[in-house]
Structure formats: C-alpha cells, structure tokens
C-alpha positions in Angstrom: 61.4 26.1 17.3 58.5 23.8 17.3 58.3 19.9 16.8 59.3 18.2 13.6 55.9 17.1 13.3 54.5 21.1 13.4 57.7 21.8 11.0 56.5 19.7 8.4 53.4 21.1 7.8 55.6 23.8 5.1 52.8 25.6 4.1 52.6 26.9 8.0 56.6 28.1 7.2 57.8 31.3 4.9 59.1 30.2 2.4 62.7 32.3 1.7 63.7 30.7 -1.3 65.8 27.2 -2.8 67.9 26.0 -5.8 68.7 23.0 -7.4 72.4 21.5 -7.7 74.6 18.4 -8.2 76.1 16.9 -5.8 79.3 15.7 -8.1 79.6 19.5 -9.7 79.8 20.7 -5.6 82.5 17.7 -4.8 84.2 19.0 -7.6 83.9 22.7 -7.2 87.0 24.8 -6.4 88.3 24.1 -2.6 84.9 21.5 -2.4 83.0 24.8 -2.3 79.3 25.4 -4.1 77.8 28.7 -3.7 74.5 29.4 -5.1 71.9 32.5 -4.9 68.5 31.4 -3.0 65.5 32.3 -5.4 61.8 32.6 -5.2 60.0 34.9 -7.9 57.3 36.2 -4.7 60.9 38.0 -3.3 63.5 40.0 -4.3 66.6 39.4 -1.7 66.4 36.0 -0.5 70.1 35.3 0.2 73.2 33.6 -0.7 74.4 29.6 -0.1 77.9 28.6 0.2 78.0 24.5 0.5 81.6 23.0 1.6 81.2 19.1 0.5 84.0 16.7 0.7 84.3 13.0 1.0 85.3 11.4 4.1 88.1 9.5 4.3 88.4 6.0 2.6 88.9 4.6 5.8 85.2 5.6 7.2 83.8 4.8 3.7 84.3 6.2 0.1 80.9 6.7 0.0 80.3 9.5 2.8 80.0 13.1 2.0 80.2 15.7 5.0 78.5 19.2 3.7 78.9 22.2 5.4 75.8 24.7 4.3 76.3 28.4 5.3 73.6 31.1 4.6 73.6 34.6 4.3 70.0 36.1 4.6 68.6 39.7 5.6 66.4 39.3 7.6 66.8 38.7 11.4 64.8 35.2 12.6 65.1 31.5 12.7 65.8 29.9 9.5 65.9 26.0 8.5 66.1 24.1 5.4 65.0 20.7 3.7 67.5 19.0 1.4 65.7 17.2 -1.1 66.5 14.3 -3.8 64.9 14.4 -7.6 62.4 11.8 -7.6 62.6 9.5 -11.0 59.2 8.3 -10.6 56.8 11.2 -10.2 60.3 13.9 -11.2 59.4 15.5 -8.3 61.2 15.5 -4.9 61.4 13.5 -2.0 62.4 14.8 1.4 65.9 13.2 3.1 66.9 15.9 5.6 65.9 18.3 7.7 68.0 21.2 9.8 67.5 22.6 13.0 66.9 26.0 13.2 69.4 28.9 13.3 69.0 32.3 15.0 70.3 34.8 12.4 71.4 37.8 13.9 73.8 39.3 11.6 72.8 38.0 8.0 75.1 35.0 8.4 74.5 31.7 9.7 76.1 28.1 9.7 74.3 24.7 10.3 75.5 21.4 11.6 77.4 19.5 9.3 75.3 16.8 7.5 76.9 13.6 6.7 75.3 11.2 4.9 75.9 8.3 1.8 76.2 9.8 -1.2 74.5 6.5 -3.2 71.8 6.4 -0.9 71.5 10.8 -0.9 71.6 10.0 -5.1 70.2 6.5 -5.2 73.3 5.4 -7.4 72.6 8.1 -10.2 75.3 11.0 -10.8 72.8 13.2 -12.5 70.2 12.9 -9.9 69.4 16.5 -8.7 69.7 17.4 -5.5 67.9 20.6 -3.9 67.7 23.2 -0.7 64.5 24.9 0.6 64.9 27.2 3.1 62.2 28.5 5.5 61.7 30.8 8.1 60.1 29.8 11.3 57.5 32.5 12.2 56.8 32.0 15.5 52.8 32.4 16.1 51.2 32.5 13.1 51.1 30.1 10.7 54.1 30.0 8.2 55.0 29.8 4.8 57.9 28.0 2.5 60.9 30.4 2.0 62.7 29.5 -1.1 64.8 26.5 -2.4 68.5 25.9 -3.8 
C-alpha cells in the first residue's frame, strides 16, 4: 500500500461502503459485539462489520476502549478504513483513525486492534456519532471511497 499521504487523497480510493454507530450502544451490545451491514447506494454487496469494543481495565484508565473491527467483503484486494467522529460545528465528520491495509483473500479480514480514549474519540458527548468508511486500495489507477459504517 502506498503512503498515508497518497491514502488520503479518498477520492483516488474505491469506495466499498460505511455506516454510522454509537460507541455506548456497541459497549453495550451483547458480548461487547456491534455488527453492522457496509452500505453505499452505487453497490449492491458491500460487506458485513462485526466491531468487538470493551473497556480496558480501570487500572490502565476507565476511559480506554480497545475495538476489534472484522470485515467480511467479496471481493479479493486490499481494504482499509477511516473511523470518523460527528462534527458539532459543521455536523459533518472529522477524521481520527486510519487502518493499514488488509489482504483479503477469503472474504474475511481482521485489523489491528485500535485503542483509543473514548472522551477524546466522543469529545465528552454520549450521543456523538461515530462512523467507518471502508476503501479499497486499487493499486495503479487512481481510486475511489468504498463505503462507510
């Protein structure tokens, strides 16, 4: 995969699909588990998400959340995603992570755990939304957003 700064440019990536959640309703979820259907109206199968999130132990900090994010998409290539936090101020989003990229081989694939502060992540608001692209690296040519959670 390229350089971050060639990454960023998304309209260069395709674009597989994204959706929206909240990071208390995935804490709370069964077993800390989320799952969630990638959509994008330009495509019919995009994929399905499964998000593990729990909080760290007290001892580390009360505020940590590790989140696991697992992906199952059809088609064979390298696949990353952006997580994203709802912007108050223009109610957009603001970019906060980015993954690497994953072969996937087989239709399933796993990323490296994130951990990061859940204040910061939600800037102290429970009901701030919280949302996945994920993209396909098209090695090349130039590429185009996938879809987002």
């Amino acid at each position: 995969m390229k350089g971050k700064s060639e990454v960023s440019n998304l309209c260069e990536q395709d674009y597989i699909g994204g959706c929206e959640l909240f990071l208390p309703d995935a804490i709370r979820a069964r077993e800390h588990t989320w799952k969630g259907r990638l959509t994008n109206p330009k495509r019919n199968t995009n994929g399905l998400l499964t998000l593990k999130v729990e909080e760290l132990s007290k001892e580390m900090s009360s505020d940590v959340v590790k989140i696991v994010i697992e992906g199952q998409i059809k088609q064979k290539g390298q696949y990353f995603f952006k997580l994203l936090r709802g912007d108050t101020t223009s109610e957009g989003f603001v970019p906060v992570y980015q993954s690497e990229g994953v072969d996937i081989v087989k239709e399933a694939a796993k990323w490296r755990t994130v951990v990061v502060g859940a204040a910061g992540l939600m800037r102290d608001n429970p009901n701030c939304p919280l949302s996945l692209e994920f993209y396909k690296w098209e090695r090349g040519r130039e590429h185009k957003r996938i879809q987002e959670f």
